[in-house]
C-alpha positions in Angstrom: -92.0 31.0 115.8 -92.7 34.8 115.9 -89.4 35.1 113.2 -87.5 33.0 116.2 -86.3 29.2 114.9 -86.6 27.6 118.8 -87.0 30.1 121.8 -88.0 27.8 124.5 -85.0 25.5 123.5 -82.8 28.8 123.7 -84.7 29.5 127.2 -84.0 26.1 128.2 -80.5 26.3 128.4 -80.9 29.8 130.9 -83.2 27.6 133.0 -80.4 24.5 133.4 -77.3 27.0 133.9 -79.9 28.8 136.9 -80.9 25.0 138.2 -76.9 24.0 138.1 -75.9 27.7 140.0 -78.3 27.0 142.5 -77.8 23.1 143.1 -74.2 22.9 142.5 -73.2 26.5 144.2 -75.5 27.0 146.5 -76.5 30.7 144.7 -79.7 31.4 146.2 -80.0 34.4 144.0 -79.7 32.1 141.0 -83.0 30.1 142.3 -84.8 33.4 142.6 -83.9 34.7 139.0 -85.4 31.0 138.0 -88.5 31.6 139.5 -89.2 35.3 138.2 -88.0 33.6 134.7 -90.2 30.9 135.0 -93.5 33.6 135.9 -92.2 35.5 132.5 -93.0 32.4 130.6 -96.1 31.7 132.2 -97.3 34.6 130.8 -96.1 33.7 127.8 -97.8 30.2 127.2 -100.9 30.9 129.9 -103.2 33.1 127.1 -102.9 30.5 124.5 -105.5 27.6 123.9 -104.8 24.0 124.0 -104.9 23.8 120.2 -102.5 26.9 119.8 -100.0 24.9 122.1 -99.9 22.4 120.5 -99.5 24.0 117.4 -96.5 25.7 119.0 -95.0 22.1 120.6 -94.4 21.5 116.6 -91.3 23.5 117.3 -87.7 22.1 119.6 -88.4 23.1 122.8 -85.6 21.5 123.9 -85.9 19.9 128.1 -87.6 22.8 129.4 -90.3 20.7 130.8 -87.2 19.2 132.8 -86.1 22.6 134.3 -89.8 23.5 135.4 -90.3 19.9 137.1 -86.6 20.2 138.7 -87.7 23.8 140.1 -90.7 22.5 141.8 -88.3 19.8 143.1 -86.3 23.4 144.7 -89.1 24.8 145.8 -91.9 22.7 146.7 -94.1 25.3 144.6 -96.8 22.7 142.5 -97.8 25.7 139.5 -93.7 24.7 138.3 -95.1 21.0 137.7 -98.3 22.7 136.6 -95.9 25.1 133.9 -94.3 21.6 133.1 -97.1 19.9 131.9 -98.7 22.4 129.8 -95.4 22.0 127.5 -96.9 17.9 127.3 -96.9 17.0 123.2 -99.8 15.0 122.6 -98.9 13.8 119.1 -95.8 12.7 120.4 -95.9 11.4 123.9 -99.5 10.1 124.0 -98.5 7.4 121.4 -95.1 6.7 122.7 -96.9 5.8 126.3 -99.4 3.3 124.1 -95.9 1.6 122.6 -96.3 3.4 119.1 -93.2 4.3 117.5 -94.4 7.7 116.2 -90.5 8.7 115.6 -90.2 7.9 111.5 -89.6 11.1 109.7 -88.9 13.1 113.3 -86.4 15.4 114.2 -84.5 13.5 116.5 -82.9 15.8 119.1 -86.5 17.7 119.3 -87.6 14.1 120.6 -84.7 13.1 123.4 -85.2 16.0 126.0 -88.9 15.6 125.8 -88.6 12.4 127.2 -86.1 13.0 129.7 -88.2 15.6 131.4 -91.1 12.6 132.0 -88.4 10.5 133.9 -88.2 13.5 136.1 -92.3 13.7 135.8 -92.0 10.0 137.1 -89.2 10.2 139.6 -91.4 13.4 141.4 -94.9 11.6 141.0 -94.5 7.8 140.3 -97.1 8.3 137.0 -96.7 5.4 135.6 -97.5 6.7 132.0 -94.4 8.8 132.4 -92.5 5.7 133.0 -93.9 4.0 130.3 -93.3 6.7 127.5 -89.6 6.9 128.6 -88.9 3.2 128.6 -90.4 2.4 125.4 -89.0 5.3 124.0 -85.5 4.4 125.3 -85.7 0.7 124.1 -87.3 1.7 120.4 -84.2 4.1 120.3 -81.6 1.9 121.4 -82.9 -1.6 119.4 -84.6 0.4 115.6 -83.0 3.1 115.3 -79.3 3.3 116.5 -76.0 2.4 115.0 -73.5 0.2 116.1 -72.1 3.4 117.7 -74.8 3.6 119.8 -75.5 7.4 117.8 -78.8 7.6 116.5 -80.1 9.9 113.4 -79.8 10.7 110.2 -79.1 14.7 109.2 -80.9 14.9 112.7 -84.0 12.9 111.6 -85.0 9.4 112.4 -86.1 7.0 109.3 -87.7 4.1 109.9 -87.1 1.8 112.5 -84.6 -0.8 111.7 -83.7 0.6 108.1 -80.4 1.8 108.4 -78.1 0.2 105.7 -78.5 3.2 103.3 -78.8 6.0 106.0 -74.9 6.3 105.8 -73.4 10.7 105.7 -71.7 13.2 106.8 -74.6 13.9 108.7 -75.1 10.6 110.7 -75.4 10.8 114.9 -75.5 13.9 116.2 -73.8 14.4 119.6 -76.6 16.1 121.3 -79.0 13.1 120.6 -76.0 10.5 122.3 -75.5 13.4 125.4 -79.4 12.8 126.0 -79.8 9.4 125.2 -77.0 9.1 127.7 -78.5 11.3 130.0 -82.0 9.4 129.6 -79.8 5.9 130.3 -78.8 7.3 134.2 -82.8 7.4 134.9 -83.4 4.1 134.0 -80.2 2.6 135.3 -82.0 4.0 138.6 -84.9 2.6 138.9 -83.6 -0.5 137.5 -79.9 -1.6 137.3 -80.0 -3.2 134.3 -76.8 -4.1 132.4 -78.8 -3.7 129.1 -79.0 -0.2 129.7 -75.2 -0.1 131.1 -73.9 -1.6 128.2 -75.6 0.5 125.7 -73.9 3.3 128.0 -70.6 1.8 127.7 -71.3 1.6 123.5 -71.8 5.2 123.4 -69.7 6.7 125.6 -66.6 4.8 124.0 -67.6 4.7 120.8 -69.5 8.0 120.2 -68.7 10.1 122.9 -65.4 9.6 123.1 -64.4 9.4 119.4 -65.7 12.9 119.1 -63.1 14.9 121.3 -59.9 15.8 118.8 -57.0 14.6 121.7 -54.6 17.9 120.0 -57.2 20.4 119.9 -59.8 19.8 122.0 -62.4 20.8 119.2 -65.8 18.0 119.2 -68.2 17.2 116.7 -71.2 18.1 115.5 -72.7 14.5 113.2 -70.4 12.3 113.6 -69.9 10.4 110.4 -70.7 7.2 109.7 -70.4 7.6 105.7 -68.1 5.2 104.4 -65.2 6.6 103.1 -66.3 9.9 105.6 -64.2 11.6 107.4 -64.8 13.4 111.0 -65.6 17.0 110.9 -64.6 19.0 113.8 -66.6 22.3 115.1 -64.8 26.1 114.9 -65.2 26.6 119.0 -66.1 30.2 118.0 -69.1 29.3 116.1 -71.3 27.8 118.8 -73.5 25.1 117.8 -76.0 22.8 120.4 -73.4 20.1 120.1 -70.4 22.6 121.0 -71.9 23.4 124.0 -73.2 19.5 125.2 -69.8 18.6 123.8 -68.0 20.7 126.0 -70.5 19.2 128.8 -69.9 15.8 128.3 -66.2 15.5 128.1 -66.4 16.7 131.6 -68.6 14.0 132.3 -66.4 10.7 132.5 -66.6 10.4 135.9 -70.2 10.1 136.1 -72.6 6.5 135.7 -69.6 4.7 136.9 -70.9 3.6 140.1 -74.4 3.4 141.7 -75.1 2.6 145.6 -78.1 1.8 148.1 -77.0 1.6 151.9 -76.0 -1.9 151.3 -75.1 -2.7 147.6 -72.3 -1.3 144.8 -73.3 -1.4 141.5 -69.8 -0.9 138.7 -71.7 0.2 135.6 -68.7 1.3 133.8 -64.8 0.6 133.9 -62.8 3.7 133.9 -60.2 4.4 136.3 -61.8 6.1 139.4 -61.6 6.3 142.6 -64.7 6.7 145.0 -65.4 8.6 148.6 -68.2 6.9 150.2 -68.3 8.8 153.1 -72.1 7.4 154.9 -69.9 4.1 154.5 -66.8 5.4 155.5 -65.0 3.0 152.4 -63.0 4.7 149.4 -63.2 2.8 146.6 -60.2 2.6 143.7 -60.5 1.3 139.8 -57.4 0.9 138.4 -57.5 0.3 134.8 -56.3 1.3 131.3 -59.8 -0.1 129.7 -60.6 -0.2 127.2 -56.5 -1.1 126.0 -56.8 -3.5 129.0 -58.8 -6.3 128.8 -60.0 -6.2 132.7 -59.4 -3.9 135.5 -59.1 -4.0 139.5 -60.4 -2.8 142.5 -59.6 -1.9 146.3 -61.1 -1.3 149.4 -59.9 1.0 151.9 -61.5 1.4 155.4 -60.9 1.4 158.8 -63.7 -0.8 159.7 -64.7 -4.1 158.0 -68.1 -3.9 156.6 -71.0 -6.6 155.2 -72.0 -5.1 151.1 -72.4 -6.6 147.6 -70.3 -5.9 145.4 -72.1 -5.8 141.6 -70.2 -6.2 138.4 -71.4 -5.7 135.2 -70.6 -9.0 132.9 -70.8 -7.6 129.9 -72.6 -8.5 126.5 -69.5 -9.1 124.6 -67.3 -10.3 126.9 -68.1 -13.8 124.8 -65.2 -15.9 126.2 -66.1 -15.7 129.6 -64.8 -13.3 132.6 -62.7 -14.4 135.7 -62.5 -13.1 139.0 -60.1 -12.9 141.9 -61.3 -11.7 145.2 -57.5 -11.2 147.3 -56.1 -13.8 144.3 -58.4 -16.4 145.1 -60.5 -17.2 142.1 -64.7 -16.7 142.3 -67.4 -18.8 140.6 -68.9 -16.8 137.8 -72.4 -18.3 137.2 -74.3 -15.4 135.2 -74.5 -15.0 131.8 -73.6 -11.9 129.3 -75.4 -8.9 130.1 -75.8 -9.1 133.4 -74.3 -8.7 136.9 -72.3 -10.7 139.3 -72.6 -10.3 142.5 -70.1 -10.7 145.1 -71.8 -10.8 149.0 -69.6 -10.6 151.6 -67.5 -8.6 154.6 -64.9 -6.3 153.2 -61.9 -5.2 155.0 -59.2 -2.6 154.4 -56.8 -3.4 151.8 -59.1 -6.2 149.9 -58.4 -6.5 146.3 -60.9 -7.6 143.0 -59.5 -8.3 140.3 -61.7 -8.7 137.1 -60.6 -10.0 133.3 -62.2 -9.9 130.1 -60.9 -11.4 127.2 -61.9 -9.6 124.1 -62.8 -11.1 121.1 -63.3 -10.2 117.3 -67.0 -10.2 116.3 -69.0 -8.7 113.6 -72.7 -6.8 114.2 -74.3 -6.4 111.1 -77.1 -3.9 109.5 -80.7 -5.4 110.6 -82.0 -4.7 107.0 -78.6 -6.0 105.7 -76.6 -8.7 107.1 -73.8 -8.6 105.0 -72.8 -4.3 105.8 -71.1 -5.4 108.8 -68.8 -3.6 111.4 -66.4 -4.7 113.1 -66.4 -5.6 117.4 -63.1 -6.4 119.2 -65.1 -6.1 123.1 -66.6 -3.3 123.5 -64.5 -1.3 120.8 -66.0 -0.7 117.3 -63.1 -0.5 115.0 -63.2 1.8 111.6 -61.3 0.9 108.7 -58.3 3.5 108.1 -58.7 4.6 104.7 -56.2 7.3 103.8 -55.4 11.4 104.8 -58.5 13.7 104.9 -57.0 15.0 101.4 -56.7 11.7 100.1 -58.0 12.8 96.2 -58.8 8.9 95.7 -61.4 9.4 98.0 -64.5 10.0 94.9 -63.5 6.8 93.4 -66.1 4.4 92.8 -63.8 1.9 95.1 -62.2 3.9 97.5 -64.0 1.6 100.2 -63.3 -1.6 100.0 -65.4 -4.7 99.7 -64.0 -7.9 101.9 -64.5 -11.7 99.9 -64.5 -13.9 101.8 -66.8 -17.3 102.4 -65.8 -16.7 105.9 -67.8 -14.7 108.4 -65.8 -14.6 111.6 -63.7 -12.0 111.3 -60.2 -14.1 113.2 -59.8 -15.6 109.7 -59.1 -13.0 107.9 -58.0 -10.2 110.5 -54.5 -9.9 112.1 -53.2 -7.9 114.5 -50.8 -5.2 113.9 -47.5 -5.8 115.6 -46.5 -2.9 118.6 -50.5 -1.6 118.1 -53.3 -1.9 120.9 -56.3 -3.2 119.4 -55.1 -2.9 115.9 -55.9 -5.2 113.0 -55.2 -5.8 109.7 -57.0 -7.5 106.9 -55.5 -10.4 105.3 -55.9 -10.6 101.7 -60.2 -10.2 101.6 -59.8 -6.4 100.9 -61.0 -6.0 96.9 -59.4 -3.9 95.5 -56.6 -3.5 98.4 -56.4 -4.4 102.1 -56.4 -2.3 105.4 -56.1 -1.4 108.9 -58.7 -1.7 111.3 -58.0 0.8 114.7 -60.6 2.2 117.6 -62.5 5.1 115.9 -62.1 6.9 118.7 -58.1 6.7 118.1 -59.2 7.5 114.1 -58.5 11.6 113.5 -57.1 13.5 110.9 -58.2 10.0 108.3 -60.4 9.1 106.0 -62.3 6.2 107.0 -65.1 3.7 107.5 -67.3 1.9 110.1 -69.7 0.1 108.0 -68.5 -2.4 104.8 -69.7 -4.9 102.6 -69.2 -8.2 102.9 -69.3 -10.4 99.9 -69.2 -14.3 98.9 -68.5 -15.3 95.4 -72.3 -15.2 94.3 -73.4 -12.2 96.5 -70.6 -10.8 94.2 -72.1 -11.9 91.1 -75.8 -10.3 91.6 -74.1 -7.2 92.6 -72.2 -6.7 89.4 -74.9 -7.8 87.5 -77.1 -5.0 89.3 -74.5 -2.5 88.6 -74.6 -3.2 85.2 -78.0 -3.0 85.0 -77.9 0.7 86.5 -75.1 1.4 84.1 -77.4 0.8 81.2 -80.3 2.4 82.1 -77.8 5.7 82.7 -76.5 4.9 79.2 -79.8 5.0 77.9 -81.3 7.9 79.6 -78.3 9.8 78.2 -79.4 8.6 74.5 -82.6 9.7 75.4 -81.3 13.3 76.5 -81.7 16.6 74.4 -80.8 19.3 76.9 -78.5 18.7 80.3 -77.7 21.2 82.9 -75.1 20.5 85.6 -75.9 22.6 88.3 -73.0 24.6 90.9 -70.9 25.2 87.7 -70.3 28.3 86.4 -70.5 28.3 82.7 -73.7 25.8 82.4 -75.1 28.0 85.1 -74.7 31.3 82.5 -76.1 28.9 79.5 -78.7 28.0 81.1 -79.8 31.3 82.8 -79.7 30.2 86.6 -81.2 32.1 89.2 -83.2 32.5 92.2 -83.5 33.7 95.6 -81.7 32.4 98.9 -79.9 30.1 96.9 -77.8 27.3 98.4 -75.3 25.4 96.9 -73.9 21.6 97.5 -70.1 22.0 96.6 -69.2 18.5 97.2 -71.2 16.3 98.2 -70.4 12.7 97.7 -68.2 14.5 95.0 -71.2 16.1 93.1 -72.6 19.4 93.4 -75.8 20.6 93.1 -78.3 24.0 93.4 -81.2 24.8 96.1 -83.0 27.0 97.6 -83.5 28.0 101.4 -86.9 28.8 103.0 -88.5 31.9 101.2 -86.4 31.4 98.0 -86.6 30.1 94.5 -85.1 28.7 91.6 -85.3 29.2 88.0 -83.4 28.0 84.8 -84.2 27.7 81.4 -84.2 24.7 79.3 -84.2 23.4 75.5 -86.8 21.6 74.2 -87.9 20.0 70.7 -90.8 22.0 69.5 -93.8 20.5 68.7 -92.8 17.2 70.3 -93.5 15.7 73.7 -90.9 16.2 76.3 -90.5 15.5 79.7 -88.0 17.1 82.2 -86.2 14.8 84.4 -83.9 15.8 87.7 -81.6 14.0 89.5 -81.9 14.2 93.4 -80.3 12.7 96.6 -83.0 10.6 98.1 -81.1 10.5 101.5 -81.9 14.1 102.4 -84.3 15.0 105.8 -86.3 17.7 106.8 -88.8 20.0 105.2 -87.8 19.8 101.2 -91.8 20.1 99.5 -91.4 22.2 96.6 -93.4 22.7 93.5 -91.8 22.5 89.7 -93.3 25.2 87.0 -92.8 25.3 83.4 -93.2 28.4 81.6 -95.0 29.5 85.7 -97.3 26.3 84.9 -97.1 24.2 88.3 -96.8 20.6 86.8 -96.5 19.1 90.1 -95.3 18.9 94.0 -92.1 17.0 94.6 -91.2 16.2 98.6 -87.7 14.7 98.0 -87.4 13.9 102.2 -86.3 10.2 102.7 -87.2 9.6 99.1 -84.6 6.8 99.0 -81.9 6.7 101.5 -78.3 6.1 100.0 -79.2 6.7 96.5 -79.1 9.4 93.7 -82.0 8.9 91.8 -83.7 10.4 88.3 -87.3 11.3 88.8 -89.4 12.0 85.1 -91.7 15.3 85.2 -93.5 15.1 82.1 -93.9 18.5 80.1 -97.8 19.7 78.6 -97.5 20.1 75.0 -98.8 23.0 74.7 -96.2 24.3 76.4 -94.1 22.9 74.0 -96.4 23.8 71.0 -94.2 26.5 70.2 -91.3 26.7 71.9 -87.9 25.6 71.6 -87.3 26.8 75.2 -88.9 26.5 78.8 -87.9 27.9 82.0 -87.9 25.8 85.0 -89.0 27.2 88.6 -88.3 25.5 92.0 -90.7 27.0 94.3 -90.9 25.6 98.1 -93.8 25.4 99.7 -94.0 27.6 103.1 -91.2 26.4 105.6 -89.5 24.3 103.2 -86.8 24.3 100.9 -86.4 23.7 97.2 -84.1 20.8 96.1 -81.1 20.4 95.8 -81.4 18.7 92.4 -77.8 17.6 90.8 -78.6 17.7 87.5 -81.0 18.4 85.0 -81.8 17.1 81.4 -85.2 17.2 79.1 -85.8 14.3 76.7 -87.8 13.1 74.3 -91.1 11.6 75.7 
């Protein structure tokens, strides 16, 4: 935009450190500077028409629309609101408010903040379109497009809902999308306390948030792998990235969404060790707790005069074996169910104790397009396989991650625990080819591991060798077919084959393969052999689990002879796509040269390798 890749979203972040001086620090100063800011931009946005901003909301504006509605909230001043709601996306929110999932092919994190700003809309004018976006929004999310992590996202992109068993890299879940999911889950945990939504708060915080903090460095992470056989990849603090700076943010944050209040109710959302001032009710209120390497936790009440409240505590979805409580030691009747709350009604007095236990339990949750890529539960704590060191140089074998046999699906028959280990298990002889121990990813640094395996009976076994093989023969074949290959990212093919271009890029390793590209504004250009006189074709291999704007065209001899958009072509698989080549262009040649060319925005490739054959 104007040379710039996201302004507003860099504006944003002024606005919300201006907001937080003001509201947290009392700086009046700060709320003036927002103000004269907020005019600036005005003049910015004001000359354009509706279809110019909207052409311009194509771009990550990040929660701007947030800051403006908060700093009418400051100042009572209605043209903020106004500012707000000129930043409104049409092609987005509009649909989302009707209950279309419009997300497929979106760029996640550009999505999040929009929606958080119309909870604020809501909170400030009770529009109940507002509230409608956000919650179906929230729930589409949470239940299509998340991971058992509770991260969402694929190299920052959604894919379609509930397709996620091949949507496995480096680049899974970035932080920023969990910070403002999680940020998104406090609004609707406040107009409704809903242990859905306090749950799916718990998931993420433990099993995201937390697993992305290195405990000896303090550096956090960008996309938090979910690749199996991955590895975690932490940020250089000098180079700052979005998720640097909500990373930073939200590490701070613990002590937040734990509990909720009205005048006469307590809601416990979360169990972390805290302690509460509640001064209007003149009570402090202590959790004591090593959760989640203690299966319950406790409370106590201190104040000087006894006092009539419910006390609400979250039951939560896994807790499959029940929950007990002790009120002073005597034990309570627990009549709700799994994801929800119990609530205790009575008069507290100083020094009264709750006691609360949760047994965990082993369970798997599964891929919903694939029931048998499983992850494995024990409570609330998704485990990842520990696979080896970082360096392990096994890790590009074909069966570095193993596959578990079993005919058994509940994980207790074929997981142990580890011996002098919290929440540690070990497989018992399933693992094919070798066995493993399971720990709390967010205990998991410094190791190769995975989340996500395969779980395999004695036939599933059989039709996947037997499509193996099949894929091993048509390789075989399509080498027999070949008459020219080019392995890109190497240096002496590159110099047979005449590479070059413009703003190249280059894939060093990925998935131990590299591969060639070009950035926006670039090219790329090799030359190739050919059989004169006879009819060729070219063929490229590609990664069809790649997001974002890759529409490129391919030219022969500067022939375009066709448009390749290799986005989301097929997620978790390298595939081989045929281009055919004109014979005339052939006619008389025993050579061709091949040209990437993106289209305007785009990038070209990466393609991994390169062959002409024999039509």
């Amino acid at each position: 935009m104007n040379g710039i890749w996201s302004p507003f979203y860099t504006h944003h972040k002024v606005f919300a450190g201006l907001r937080d001086a003001y509201r947290l620090c009392g700086n009046k100063k700060a709320l003036t500077l927002e103000a004269k800011f907020a005019a600036w931009v005005e003049t910015i946005v004001s000359p354009l028409t509706e279809e110019q901003m909207q052409e311009m909301l194509r771009c990550e504006f990040g929660g701007i629309q947030e800051t403006f509605a908060q700093l009418y909230e400051d100042t009572g001043n209605k043209k903020y609101l106004d500012l707000a709601r000129v930043f409104h996306h049409k092609a987005i929110v509009d649909p989302l408010a009707k209950g279309e999932d419009v997300l497929p092919g979106k760029h996640g994190n550009t999505q999040i903040p929009k929606l958080n700003a119309y909870a604020v809309f809501y909170e400030l004018t009770g529009n109940e379109q507002d509230r409608r976006a956000t919650e179906f929004f929230w729930n589409t999310v949470v239940d299509h497009h998340s991971y058992v992590t509770g991260g969402n996202g694929n190299h920052e992109y959604f894919g379609e809902p509930d397709k996620l068993r091949n949507r496995l890299s480096e680049g899974t879940t970035e932080t920023c999308n969990v910070y403002n999911m999680l940020k998104l889950s406090e609004h609707l945990f406040l107009w409704k306390p809903d242990a859905r939504v306090a749950d799916y708060f718990e998931r993420a915080l433990f099993n995201h948030i937390l697993s992305t903090q290195h405990p000896e460095t303090g550096r956090v992470i960008y996309n938090l792998s979910l690749e199996m056989g991955g590895r975690k990849y932490y940020q250089n603090p000098y180079s700052f990235t979005c998720c640097v700076g909500s990373g930073m943010e939200t590490h701070s944050k613990y002590g937040g969404s734990i509990y909720y209040h009205n005048n006469t109710e307590l809601y416990v959302s979360q169990y972390i060790a805290s302690e509460v001032d509640w001064k209007e009710q003149g009570i402090k209120f202590t959790q004591t707790t090593k959760f989640p390497e203690e299966q319950g936790t406790s409370f106590t009440f201190q104040m000087k005069k006894a006092k009539e409240l419910t006390l609400h505590l979250r039951y939560p979805h896994w807790a499959e074996q029940g929950i007990e409580i002790l009120v002073n030691g005597k034990k309570q009747a627990v009549n709700s169910q799994p994801g929800s709350f119990v609530s205790i009604k009575r008069k507290w007095k100083n020094g009264d104790r709750v006691e609360l236990k949760f047994p965990f339990a082993l369970r798997l949750e599964s891929m919903p397009d694939d029931a048998d890529r499983i992850a494995v539960f024990y409570g609330p704590v998704v485990l990842a396989g520990d696979l080896g060191p970082n360096d392990d140089e096994n890790a590009t074998s074909p069966d570095y991650v193993p596959v578990f046999m079993s005919e058994e699906r509940d994980p207790n028959a074929w997981l142990e625990p580890v011996a002098g280990q919290v929440n540690a298990f070990k497989t018992k002889e399933i693992g094919k080819p070798r066995d493993i121990v399971f720990k709390p990813f967010y205990q998991t640094h410094d190791r190769r591991y995975s989340i996500y395996f395969d779980l395999f009976n004695e036939q599933k076994w059989k039709e996947f060798q037997a499509a193996y093989q099949a894929e091993l023969e048509r390789k075989k074949k399509l080498e027999a077919m070949t008459f020219d290959a080019f392995q890109p990212g190497e240096m002496q093919p590159e110099r047979d084959h005449n590479f070059t271009g413009d703003k190249l890029n280059l894939e060093d390793n990925f998935r131990g393969r590299k591969a060639r590209g070009a950035e926006r504004g670039g090219w790329v250009a090799f030359d190739m052999k050919v059989m004169k006189g006879q009819p060729m074709a070219l063929v490229l291999e590609y990664w069809g689990g790649y997001t974002g704007s890759k529409t490129f065209d391919i030219l022969v001899n500067d022939i375009k002879i066709a448009t390749e958009n290799i986005s989301g072509k097929r997620d978790g698989e390298f595939l081989d796509i045929q281009y055919n080549i004109p014979d005339e262009l052939t006619a008389d040649n025993d050579k061709v040269t091949i040209k990437l060319m993106p289209h305007e925005g785009h990038r070209a490739g990466p393609f991994f390798y390169a062959r002409t054959i024999k039509r």
